[in-house]
FIZAPA-917073 format. One record per residue (C-alpha): residue in three letters; z negated, y, x. Coordinates in steps of 0.02 Angstrom, whole numbers. Layout:
# residues N
{aa->ALA&z->Z&y->Y&x->X}
...
//
This chain:
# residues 414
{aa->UNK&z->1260&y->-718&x->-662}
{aa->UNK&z->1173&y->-742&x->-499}
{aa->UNK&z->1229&y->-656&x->-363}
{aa->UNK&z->1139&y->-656&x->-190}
{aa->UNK&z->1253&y->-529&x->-105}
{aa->UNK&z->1196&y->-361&x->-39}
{aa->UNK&z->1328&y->-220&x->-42}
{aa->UNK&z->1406&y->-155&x->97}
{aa->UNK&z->1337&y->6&x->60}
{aa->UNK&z->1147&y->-52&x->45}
{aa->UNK&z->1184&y->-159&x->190}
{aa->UNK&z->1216&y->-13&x->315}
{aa->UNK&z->1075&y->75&x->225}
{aa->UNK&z->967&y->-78&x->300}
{aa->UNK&z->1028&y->-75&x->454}
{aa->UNK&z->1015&y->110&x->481}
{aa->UNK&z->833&y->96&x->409}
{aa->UNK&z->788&y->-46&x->558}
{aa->UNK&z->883&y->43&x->698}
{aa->UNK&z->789&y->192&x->680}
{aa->UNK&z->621&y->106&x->656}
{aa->UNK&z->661&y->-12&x->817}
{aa->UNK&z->741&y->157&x->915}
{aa->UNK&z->591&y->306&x->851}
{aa->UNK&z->467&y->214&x->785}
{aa->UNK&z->408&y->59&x->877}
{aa->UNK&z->401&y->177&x->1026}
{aa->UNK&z->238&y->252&x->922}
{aa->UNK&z->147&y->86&x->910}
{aa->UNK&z->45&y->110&x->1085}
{aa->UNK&z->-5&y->266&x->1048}
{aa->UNK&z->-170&y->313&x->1060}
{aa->UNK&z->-166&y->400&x->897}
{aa->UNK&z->-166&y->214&x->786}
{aa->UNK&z->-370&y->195&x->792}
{aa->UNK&z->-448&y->80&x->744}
{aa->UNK&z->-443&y->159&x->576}
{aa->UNK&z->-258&y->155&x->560}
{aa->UNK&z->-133&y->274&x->599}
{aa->UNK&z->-216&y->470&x->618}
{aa->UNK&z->-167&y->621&x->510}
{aa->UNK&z->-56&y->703&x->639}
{aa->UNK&z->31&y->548&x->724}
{aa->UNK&z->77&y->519&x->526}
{aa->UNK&z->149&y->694&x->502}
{aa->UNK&z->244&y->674&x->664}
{aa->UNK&z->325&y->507&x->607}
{aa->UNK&z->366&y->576&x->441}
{aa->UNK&z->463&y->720&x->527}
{aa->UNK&z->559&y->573&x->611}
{aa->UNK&z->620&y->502&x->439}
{aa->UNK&z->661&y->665&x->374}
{aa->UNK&z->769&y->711&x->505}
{aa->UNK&z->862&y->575&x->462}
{aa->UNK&z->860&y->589&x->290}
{aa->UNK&z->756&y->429&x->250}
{aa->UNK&z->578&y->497&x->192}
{aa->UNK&z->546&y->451&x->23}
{aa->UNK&z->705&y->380&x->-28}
{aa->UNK&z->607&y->262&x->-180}
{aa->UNK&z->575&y->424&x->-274}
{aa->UNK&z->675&y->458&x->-433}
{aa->UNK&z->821&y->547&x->-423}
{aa->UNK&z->782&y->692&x->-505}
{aa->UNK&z->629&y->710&x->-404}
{aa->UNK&z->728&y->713&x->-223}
{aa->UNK&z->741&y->516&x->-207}
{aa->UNK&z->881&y->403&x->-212}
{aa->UNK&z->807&y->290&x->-349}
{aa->UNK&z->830&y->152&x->-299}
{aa->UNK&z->826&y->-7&x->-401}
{aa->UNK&z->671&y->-116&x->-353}
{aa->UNK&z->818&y->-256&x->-272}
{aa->UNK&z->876&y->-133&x->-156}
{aa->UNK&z->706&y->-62&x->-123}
{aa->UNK&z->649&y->-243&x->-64}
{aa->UNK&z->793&y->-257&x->46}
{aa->UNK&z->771&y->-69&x->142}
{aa->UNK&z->573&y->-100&x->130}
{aa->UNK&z->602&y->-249&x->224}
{aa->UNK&z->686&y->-158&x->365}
{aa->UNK&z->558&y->-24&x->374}
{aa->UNK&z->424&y->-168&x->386}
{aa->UNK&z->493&y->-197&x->554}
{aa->UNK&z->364&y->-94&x->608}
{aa->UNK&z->198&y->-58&x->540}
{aa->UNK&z->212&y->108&x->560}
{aa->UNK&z->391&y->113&x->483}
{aa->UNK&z->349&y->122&x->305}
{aa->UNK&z->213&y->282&x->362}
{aa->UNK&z->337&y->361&x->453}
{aa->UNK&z->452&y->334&x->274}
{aa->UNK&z->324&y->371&x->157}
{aa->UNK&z->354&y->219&x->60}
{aa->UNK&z->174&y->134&x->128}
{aa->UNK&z->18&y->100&x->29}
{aa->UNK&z->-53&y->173&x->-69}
{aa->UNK&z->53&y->334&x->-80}
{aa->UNK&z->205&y->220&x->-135}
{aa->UNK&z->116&y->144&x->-276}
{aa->UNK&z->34&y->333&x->-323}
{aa->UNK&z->222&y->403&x->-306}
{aa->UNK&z->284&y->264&x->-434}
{aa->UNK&z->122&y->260&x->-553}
{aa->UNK&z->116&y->492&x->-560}
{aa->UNK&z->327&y->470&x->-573}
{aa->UNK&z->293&y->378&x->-754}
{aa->UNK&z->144&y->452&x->-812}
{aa->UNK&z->119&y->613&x->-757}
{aa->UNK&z->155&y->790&x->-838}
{aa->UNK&z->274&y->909&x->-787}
{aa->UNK&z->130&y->1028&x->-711}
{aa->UNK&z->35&y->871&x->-625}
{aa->UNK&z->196&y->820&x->-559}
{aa->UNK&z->218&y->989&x->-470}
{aa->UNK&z->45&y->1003&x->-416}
{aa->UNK&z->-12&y->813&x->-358}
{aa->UNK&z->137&y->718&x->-337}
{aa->UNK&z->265&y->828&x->-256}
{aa->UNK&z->169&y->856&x->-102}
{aa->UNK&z->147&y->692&x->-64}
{aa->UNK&z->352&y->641&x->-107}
{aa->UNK&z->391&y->789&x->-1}
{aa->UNK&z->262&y->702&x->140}
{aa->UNK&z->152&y->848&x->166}
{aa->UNK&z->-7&y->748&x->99}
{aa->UNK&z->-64&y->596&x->75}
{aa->UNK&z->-151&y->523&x->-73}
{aa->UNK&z->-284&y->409&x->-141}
{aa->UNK&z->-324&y->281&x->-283}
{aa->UNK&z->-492&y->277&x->-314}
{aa->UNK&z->-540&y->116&x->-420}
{aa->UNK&z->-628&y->-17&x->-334}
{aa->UNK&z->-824&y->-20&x->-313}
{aa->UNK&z->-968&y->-101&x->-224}
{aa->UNK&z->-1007&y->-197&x->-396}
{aa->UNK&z->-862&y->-280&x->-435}
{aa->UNK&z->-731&y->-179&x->-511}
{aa->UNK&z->-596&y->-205&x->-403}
{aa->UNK&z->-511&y->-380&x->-468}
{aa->UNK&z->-604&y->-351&x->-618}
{aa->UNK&z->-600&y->-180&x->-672}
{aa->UNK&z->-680&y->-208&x->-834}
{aa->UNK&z->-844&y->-190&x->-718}
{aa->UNK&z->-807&y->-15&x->-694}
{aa->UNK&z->-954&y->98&x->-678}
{aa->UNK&z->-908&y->252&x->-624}
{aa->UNK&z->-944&y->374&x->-774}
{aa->UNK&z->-865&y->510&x->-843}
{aa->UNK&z->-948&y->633&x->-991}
{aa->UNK&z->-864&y->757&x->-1088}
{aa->UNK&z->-946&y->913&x->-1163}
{aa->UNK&z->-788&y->975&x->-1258}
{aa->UNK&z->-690&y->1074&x->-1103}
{aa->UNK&z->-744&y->984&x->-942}
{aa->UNK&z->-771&y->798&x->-894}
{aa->UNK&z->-905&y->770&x->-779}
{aa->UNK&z->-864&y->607&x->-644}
{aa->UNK&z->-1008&y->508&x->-570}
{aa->UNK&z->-1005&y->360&x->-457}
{aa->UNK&z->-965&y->240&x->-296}
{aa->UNK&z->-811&y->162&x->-242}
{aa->UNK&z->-773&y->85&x->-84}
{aa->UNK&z->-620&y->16&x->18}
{aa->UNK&z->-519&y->164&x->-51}
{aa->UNK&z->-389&y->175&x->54}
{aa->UNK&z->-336&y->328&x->130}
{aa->UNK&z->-497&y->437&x->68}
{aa->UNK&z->-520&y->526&x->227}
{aa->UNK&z->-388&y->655&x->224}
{aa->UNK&z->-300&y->624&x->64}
{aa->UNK&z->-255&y->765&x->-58}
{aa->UNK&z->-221&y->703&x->-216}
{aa->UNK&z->-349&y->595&x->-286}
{aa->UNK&z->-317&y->500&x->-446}
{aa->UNK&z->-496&y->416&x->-487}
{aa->UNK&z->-532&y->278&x->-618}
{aa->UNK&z->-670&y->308&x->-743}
{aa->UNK&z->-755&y->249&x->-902}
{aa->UNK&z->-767&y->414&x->-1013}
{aa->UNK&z->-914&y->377&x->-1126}
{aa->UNK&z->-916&y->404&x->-1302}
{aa->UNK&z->-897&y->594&x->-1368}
{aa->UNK&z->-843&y->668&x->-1505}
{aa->UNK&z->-693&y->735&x->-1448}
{aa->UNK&z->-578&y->597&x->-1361}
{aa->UNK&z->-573&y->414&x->-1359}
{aa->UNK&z->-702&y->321&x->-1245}
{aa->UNK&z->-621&y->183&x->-1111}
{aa->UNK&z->-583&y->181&x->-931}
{aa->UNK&z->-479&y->336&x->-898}
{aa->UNK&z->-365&y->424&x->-755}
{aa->UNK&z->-413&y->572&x->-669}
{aa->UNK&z->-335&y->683&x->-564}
{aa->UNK&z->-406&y->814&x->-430}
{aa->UNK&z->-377&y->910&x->-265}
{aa->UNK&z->-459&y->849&x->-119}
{aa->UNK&z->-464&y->906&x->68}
{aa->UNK&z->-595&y->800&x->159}
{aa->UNK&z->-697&y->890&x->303}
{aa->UNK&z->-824&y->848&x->414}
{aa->UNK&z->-978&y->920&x->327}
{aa->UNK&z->-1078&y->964&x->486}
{aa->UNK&z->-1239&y->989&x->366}
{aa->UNK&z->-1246&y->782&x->325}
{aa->UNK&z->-1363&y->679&x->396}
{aa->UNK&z->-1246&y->567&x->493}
{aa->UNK&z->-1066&y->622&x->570}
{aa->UNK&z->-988&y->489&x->452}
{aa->UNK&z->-1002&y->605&x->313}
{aa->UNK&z->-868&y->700&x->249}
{aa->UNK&z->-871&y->797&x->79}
{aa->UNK&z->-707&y->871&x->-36}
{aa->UNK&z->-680&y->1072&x->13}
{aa->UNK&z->-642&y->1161&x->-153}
{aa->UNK&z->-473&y->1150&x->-209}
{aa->UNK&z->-394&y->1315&x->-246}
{aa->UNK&z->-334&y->1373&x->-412}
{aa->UNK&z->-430&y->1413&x->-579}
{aa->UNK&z->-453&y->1223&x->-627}
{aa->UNK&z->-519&y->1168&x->-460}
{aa->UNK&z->-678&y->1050&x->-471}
{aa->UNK&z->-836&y->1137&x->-449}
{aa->UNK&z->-935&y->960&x->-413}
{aa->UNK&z->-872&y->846&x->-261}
{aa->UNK&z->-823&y->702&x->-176}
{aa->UNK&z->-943&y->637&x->-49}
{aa->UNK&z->-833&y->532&x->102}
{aa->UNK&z->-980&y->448&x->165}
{aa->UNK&z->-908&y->340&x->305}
{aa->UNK&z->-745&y->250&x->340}
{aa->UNK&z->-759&y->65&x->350}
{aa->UNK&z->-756&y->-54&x->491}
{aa->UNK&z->-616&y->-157&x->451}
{aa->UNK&z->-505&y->-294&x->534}
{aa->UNK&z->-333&y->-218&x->482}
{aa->UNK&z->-282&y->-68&x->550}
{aa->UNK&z->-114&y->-12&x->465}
{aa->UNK&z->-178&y->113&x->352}
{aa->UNK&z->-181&y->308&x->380}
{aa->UNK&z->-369&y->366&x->356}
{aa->UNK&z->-427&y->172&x->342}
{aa->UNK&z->-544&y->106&x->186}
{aa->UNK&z->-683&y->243&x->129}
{aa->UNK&z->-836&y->235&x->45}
{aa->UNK&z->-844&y->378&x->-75}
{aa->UNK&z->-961&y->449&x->-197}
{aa->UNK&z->-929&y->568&x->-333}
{aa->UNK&z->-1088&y->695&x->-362}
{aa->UNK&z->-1062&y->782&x->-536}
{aa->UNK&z->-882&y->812&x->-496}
{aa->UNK&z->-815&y->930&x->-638}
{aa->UNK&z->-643&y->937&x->-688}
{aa->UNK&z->-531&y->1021&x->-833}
{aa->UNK&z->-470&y->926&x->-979}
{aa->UNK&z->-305&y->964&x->-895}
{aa->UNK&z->-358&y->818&x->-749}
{aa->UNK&z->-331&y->690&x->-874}
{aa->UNK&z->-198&y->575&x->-810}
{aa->UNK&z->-89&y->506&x->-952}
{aa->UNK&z->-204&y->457&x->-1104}
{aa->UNK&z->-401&y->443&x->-1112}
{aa->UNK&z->-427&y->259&x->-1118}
{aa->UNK&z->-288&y->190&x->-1051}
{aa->UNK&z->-341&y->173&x->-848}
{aa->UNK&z->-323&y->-14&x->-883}
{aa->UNK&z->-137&y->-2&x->-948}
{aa->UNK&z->-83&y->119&x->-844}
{aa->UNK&z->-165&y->13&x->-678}
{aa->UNK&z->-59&y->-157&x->-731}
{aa->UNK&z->94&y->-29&x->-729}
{aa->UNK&z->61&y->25&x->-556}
{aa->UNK&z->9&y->-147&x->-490}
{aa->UNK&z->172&y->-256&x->-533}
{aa->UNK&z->279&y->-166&x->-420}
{aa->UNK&z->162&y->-119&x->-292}
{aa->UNK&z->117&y->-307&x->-269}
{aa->UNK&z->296&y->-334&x->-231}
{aa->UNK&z->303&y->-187&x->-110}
{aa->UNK&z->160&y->-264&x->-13}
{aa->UNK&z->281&y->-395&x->-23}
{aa->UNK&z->425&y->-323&x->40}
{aa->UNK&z->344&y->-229&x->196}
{aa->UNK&z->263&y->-369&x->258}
{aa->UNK&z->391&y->-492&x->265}
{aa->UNK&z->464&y->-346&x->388}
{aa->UNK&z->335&y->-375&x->499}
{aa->UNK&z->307&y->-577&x->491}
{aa->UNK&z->512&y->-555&x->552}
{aa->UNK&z->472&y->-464&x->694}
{aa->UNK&z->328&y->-572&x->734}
{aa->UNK&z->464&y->-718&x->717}
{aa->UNK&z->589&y->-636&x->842}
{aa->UNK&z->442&y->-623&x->960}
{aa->UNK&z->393&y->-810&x->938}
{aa->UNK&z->559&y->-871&x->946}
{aa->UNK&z->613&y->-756&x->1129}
{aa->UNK&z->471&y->-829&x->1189}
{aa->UNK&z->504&y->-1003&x->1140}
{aa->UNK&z->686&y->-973&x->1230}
{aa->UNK&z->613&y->-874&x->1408}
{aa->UNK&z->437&y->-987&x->1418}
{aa->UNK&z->444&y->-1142&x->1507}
{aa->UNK&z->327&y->-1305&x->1499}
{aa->UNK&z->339&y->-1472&x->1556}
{aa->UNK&z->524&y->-1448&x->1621}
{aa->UNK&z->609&y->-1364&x->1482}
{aa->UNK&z->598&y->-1184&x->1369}
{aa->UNK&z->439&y->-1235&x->1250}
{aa->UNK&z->554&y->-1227&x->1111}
{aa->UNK&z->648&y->-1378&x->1159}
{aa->UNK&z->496&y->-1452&x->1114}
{aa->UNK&z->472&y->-1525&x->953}
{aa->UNK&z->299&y->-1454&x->901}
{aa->UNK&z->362&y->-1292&x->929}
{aa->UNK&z->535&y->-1274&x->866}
{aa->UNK&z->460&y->-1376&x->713}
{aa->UNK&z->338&y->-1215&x->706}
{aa->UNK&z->493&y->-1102&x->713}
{aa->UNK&z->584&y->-1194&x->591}
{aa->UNK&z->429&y->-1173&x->463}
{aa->UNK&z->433&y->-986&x->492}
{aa->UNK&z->610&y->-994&x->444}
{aa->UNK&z->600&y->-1091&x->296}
{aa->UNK&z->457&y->-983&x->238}
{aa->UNK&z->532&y->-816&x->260}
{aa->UNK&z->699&y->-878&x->166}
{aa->UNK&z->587&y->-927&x->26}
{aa->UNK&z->466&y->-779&x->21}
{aa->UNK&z->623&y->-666&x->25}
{aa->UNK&z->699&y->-756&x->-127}
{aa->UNK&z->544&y->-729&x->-208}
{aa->UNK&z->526&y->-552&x->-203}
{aa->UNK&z->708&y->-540&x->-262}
{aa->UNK&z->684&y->-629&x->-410}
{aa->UNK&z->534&y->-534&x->-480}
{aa->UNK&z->630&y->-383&x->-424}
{aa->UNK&z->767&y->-422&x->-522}
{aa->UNK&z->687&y->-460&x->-691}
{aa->UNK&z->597&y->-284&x->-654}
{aa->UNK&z->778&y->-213&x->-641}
{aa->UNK&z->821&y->-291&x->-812}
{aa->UNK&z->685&y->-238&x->-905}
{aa->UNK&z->552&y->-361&x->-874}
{aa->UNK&z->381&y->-308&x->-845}
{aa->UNK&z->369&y->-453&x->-721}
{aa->UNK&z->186&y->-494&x->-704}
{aa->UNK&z->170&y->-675&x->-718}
{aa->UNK&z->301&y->-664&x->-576}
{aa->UNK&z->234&y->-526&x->-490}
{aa->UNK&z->78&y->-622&x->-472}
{aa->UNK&z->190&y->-797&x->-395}
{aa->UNK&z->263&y->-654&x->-272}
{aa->UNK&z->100&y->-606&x->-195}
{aa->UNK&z->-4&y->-750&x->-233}
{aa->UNK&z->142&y->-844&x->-124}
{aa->UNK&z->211&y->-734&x->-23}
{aa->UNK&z->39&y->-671&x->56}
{aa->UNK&z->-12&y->-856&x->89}
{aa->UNK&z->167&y->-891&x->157}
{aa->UNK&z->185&y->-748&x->275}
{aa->UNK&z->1&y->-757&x->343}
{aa->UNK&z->55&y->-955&x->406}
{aa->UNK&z->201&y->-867&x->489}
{aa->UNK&z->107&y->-749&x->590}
{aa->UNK&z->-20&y->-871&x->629}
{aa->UNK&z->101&y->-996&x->691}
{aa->UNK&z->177&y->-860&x->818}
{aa->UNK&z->33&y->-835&x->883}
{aa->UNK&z->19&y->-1016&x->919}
{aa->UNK&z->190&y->-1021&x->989}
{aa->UNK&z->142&y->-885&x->1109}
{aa->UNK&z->0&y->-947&x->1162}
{aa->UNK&z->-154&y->-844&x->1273}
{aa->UNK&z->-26&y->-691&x->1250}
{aa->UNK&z->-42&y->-731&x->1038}
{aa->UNK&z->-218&y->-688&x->1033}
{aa->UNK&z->-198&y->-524&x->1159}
{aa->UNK&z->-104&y->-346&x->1155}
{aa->UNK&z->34&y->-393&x->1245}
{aa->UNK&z->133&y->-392&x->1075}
{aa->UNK&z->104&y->-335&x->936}
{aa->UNK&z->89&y->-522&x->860}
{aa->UNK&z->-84&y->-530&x->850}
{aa->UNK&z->-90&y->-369&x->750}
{aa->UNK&z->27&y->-411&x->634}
{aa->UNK&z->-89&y->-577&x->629}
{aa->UNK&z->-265&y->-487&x->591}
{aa->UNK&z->-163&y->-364&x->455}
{aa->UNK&z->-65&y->-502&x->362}
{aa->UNK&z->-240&y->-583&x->339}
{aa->UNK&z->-302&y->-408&x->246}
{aa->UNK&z->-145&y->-429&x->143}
{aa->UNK&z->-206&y->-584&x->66}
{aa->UNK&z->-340&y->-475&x->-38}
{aa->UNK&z->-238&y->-310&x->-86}
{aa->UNK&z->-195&y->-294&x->-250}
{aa->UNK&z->-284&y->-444&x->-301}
{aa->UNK&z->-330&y->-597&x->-196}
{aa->UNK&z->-247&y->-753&x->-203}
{aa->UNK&z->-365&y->-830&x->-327}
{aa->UNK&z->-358&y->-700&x->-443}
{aa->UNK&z->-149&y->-702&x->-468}
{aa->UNK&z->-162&y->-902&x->-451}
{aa->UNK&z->-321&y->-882&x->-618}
{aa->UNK&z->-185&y->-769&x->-706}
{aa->UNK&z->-35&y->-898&x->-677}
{aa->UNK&z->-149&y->-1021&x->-724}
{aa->UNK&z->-198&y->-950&x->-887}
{aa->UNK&z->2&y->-910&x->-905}
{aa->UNK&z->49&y->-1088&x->-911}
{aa->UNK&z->-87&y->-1136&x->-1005}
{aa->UNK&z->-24&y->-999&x->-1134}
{aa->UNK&z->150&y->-1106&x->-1127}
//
């Protein structure tokens, strides 16, 4: 059966989720504290006490671990509404990459790591990180991995370089992709870690970009570290603590840090990547909305030549493109979503989702901020933000030519 319907119940969820976003949140998006670098530490802990107040931080998280769990269907449709803003899925705790953490620790973790590294950050009291991409290459392709782990028997020993990890400076829990070389005691492969941080400016480093990991408490706590050693420079801005450049000096962890099964990283990645892809999904067709609404009072209040500008035909045919587009992006997400929700893993249409939807929704933005003209390309709304950020979201989680090189090889599969 198909059935396009949302239930009354999940309907006033969504509208509850975009009135408080548009009445507590939006109000936030001026504020000095969104640098350059994305949203800062304690403007994030401020909106998350917004959500909770109203009972709305979190609400993805399983059931048993103080969620609602909700199916992925209804958590495109409430995602959406929190995309309204930015900011709304940080002030909800359902933003990137903590959501995707939340869902991959949720499936894989133990019963002590999910106490000690994934708690905190469902409750919204820290943030955390995923730590695979590097200045080489593995990133899209993480078979180029080369961040190493040894084990002598009771402690694995990390070294290596990653970069764009998102949300580094500041994050808590860190769950870090390396290749554990052959030993005699587990298998070899790429492999999950998991560790304490609490990045601090390290006033001894040569340059203030520096930070370094404080020692995490407790009698497993890493006696190497994580070196922060600058935030990148980059053109989206969405993202608490920004892209980091890290560097992990003999970082020493207990056998215990193991995340799921030596070996595995690569398995346990795809598993937190199909749904994640179609929460990037979901959040950002929030936002090319709102830049829609924008476009289109604009089109109604702006005159030109005689007449509101979207009398005209080149820009209500604009309009009408944005419309089309988000109708078909939001079908789109729903339908992956749905296999997921009936068992499917979903990949090959996981990959459409992005692959589509992030080349779909970047059109819409950019045609608002043709339909608004000189204001499009200035601060007067947040249109041209939404416009430099929808362009980042054409790389996360795999750019466009890497799904449409996986579809390919799909069809070619038959």
């Amino acid at each position: 059966m198909i059935d396009f319907s949302i239930p009354a119940d999940l309907a006033a969820e969504r509208d509850r989720v975009r009135q408080f976003v548009i009445d507590k949140i939006v109000p936030y998006e001026r504020d000095p504290r969104v640098t350059s670098h994305g949203p800062d530490d304690e403007l994030r802990q401020e909106l998350v006490e917004l959500a909770r107040a109203e009972k709305l931080l979190t609400v993805q998280a399983p059931v048993e671990l103080g969620g609602l769990g909700l199916t992925h269907v209804e958590q495109a449709v409430l995602y959406e509404a929190a995309g309204w803003s930015t900011l709304g899925p940080v002030a909800m705790n359902c933003a990137a990459p903590d959501e995707g953490n939340m869902f991959l620790l949720s499936k894989v973790a133990d019963a002590r790591q999910i106490d000690r590294y994934l708690m905190p950050v469902i409750t919204g009291h820290q943030r955390s990180v995923f730590a695979m991409t590097e200045p080489g290459g593995a990133g899209s392709d993480p078979g180029q991995l080369a961040t190493t782990a040894t084990f002598d028997g009771e402690n694995f020993t990390v070294n290596g370089r990653k970069w764009l990890i998102t949300g580094a400076n500041g994050a808590k829990t860190w769950i870090i992709m390396a290749r554990l070389e052959a030993n005699p005691h587990l298998p070899e492969g790429p492999t999950l870690f998991l560790t304490e941080g609490d990045a601090v400016p390290d006033s001894a480093s040569a340059g203030p970009s520096v930070v370094t990991q404080a020692a995490a408490s407790g009698p497993d706590a890493p006696a190497g570290g994580i070196v922060i050693e600058r935030t990148m420079n980059t053109m989206d801005r969405n993202y608490v603590g920004g892209h980091g450049v890290v560097r992990f000096e003999n970082l020493t962890l207990p056998r215990e840090s193991v995340l799921g099964e030596t070996g595995q990283a690569l398995r346990y990645a795809q598993l937190r990547l199909a749904p994640a892809r179609l929460t990037h999904c979901m959040r950002w067709l929030g936002a090319a909305e709102r830049a829609q609404s924008i476009a289109v009072e604009h089109a109604r209040t702006r005159t030109a030549f005689g007449k509101p500008i979207g009398e005209h035909e080149g820009v209500s045919f604009l309009l009408a493109d944005n419309e089309i587009a988000l109708h078909q992006c939001r079908l789109t997400i729903w339908h992956a979503c749905w296999l997921m929700d009936n068992g499917h893993k979903a990949r090959h249409e996981s990959s459409i989702a992005k692959s589509s939807v992030s080349e779909e929704l970047f059109k819409v933005a950019d045609r608002c901020v043709q339909v608004l003209g000189g204001i499009g390309i200035s601060d007067e709304t947040v249109v041209e933000m939404i416009f430099r950020d929808m362009r980042a979201f054409r790389l996360y989680d795999g750019p466009t030519e890497v799904h449409k090189w996986a579809i390919g090889r799909h069809v070619l599969r038959g």
